[in-house]
Structures are given as C-alpha cells and as structure tokens.
ZAVO-690193 format. One line per 4 residues: number of its first residue (from 1); their letters; for each residue x, y, z of N, C-alpha, C. Coordinates in Angstrom, 1 decimal. Each point is the difference from the previous one (the first is absolute). Layout:
NUM> a> X Y Z X Y Z X Y Z | ...
END
This chain:
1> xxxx> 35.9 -81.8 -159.5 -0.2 -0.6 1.3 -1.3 0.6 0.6 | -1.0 -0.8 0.5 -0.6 0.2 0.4 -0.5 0.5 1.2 | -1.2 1.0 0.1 0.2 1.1 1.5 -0.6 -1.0 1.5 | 0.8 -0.2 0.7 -0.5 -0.6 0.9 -1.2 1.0 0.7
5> xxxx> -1.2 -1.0 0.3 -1.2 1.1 0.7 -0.1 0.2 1.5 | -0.4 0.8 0.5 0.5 0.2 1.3 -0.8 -1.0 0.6 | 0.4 -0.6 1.6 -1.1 -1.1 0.2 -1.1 0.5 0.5 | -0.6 -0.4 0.1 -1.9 0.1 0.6 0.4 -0.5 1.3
9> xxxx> -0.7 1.1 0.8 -0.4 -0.7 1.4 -0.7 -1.5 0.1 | -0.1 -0.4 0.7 -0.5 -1.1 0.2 -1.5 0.4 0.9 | -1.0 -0.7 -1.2 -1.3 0.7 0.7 -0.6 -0.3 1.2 | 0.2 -0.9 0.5 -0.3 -0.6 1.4 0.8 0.9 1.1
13> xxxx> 0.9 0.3 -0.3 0.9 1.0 1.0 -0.7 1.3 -0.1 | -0.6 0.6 -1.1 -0.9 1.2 -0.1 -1.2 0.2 0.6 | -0.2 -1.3 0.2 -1.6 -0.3 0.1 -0.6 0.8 2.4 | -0.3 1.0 -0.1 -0.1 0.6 1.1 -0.4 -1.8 1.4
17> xxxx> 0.4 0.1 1.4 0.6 -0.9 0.5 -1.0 0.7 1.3 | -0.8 -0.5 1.3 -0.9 0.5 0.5 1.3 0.2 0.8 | 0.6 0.3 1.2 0.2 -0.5 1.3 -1.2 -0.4 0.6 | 0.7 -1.3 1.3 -1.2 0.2 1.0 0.6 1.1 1.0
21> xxxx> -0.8 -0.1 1.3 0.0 0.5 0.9 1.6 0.4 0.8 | 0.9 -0.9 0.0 1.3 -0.5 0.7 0.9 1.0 -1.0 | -0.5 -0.8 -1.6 1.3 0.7 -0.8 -0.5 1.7 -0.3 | -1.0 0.4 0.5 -0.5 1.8 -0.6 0.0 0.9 1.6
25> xxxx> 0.4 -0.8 0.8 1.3 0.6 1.4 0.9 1.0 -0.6 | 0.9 -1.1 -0.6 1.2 0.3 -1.1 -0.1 0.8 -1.3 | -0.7 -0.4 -0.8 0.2 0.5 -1.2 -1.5 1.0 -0.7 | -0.9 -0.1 1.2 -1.3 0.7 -0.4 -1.1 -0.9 -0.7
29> xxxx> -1.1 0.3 0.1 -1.1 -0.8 0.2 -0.7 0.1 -2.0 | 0.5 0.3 -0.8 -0.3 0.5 -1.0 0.4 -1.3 -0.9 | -0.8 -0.3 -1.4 0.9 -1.0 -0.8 1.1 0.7 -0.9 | 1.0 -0.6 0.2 0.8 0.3 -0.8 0.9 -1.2 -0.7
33> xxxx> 0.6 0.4 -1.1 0.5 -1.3 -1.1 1.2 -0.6 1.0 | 0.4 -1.4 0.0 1.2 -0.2 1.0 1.4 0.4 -0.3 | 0.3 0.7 -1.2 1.1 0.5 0.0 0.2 1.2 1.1 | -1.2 1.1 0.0 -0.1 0.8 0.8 0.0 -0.5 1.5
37> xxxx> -0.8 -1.1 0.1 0.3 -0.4 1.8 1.1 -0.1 0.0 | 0.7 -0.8 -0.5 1.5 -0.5 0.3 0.9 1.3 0.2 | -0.1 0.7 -1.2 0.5 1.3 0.3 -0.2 1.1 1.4 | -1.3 0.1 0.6 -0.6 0.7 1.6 0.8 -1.1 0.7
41> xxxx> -0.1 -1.3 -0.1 0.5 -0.8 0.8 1.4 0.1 0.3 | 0.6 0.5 -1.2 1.8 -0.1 0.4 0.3 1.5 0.5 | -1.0 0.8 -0.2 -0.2 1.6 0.5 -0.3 -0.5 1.2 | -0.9 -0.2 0.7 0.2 -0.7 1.0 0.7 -0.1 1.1
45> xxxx> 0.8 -0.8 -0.8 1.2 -0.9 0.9 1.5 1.0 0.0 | -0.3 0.4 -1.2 0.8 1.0 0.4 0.5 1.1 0.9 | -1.1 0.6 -0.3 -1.0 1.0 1.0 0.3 -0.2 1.6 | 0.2 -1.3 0.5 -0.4 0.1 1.2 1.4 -0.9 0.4
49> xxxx> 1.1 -0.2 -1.4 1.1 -0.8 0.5 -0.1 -1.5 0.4 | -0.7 -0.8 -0.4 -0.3 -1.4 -0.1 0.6 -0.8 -0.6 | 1.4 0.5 -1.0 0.7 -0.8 -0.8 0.8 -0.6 1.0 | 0.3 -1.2 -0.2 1.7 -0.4 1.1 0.7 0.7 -0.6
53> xxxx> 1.1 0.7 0.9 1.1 0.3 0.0 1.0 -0.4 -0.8 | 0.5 -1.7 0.2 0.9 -0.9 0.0 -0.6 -0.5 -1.3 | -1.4 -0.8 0.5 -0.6 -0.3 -1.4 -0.6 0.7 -0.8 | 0.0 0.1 -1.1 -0.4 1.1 -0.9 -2.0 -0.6 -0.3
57> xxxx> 0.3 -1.8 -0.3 -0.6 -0.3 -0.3 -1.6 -0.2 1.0 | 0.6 -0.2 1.1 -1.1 -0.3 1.3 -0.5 1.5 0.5 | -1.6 0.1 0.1 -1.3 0.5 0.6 0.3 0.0 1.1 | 0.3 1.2 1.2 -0.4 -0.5 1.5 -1.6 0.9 -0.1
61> xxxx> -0.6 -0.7 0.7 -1.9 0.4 0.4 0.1 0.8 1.0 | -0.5 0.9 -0.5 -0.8 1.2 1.2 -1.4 -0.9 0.4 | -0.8 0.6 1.0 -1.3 -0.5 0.1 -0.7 0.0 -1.0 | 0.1 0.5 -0.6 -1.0 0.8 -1.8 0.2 -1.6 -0.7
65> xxxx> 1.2 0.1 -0.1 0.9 -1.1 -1.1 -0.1 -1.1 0.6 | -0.5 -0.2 1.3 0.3 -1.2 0.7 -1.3 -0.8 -0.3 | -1.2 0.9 0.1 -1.5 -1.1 -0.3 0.3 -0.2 -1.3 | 0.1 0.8 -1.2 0.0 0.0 -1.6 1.3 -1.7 -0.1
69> xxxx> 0.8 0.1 1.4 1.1 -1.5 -0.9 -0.2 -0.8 1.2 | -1.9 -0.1 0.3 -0.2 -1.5 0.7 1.0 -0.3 1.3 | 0.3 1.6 0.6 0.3 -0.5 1.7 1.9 -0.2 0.3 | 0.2 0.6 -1.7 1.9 -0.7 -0.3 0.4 1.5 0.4
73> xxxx> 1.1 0.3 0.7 0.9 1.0 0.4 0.7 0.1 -1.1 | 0.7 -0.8 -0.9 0.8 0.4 -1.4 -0.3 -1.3 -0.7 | -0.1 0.7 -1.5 -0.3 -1.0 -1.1 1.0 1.1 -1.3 | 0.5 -1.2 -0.9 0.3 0.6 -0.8 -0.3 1.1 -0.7
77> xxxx> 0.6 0.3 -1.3 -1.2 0.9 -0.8 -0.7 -0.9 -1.2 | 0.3 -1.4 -0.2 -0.4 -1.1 -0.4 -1.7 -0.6 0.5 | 0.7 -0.3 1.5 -1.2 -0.4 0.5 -1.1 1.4 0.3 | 0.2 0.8 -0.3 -0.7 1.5 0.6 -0.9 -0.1 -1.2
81> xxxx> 0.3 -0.1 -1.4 -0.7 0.1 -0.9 -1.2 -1.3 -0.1 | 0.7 -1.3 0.4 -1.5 -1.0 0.5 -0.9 0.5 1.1 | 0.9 0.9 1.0 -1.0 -0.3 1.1 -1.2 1.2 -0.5 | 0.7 0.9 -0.7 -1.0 1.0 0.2 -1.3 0.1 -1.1
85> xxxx> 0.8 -1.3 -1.4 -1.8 0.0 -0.4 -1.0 -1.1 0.5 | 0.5 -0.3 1.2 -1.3 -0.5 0.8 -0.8 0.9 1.0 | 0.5 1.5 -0.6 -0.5 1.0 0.7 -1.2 0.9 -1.2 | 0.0 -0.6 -1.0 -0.7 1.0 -1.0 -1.3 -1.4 -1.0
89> x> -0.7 1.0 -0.2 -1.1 -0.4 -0.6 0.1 0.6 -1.3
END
C-alpha cells in the first residue's frame, strides 16, 4: 500500500498578501501569507470578544472591524473572508 504524501500548502495561500490601510488597523501593516491574516484576524476577534454569543458563526464589528466589512455591524465568518480580501494587495 502505498504511502499517502502529506498535502502541500496551496501556493497562493503562502504567497505574502499586502494589507491596505483599513485591514493593518487590525492585523498590522506588514505582508503577510493569508493563512496568517486570517489567523491575527480570528486573534482579533477574539481578543476583544466579537464572536456572537448565540451565533457561533456571525462577526459582530467593532469600529476596526466595521471599515475592514464595508460599514456592516455583523457578517458572517463566510462573508468576512470576501470582505476582507478587498482589503489586501
């Protein structure tokens, strides 16, 4: 039987991600690969208690969180992941 190989990252996910201005509020002004944003990002939300309660799955926005998701008070963690690479170069 043959040895399954471990999988490879996915290189575009490695590939370092600018922030702009809005998203390095939050997560710092430096490039970094978007696994790591996502990761500061859910540090984040954590950090300051922004998960719903009730919903596991819905984002409530601090002011930080609120420019980065286009003005929305809660967005999923679905829609969080669109809005926020309209925040990176």
């Amino acid at each position: 039987m043959a040895k399954k190989s471990a999988r490879k990252p996915n290189a575009a996910f490695m590939k370092p991600v600018t922030p702009d201005g809005v998203l390095s509020a939050v997560v710092g002004a430096k490039p970094l690969p978007r696994t790591e944003l996502t990761k500061k990002l859910w540090d984040y939300i954590k950090k300051n208690g922004l998960q719903d309660k009730k919903d596991r799955k819905m984002i409530n926005a601090d002011a930080s969180l609120k420019a980065v998701f286009g003005g929305k008070s809660k967005v999923s963690m679905f829609e969080m992941t669109k809005l926020v690479s309209n925040h990176v170069s």
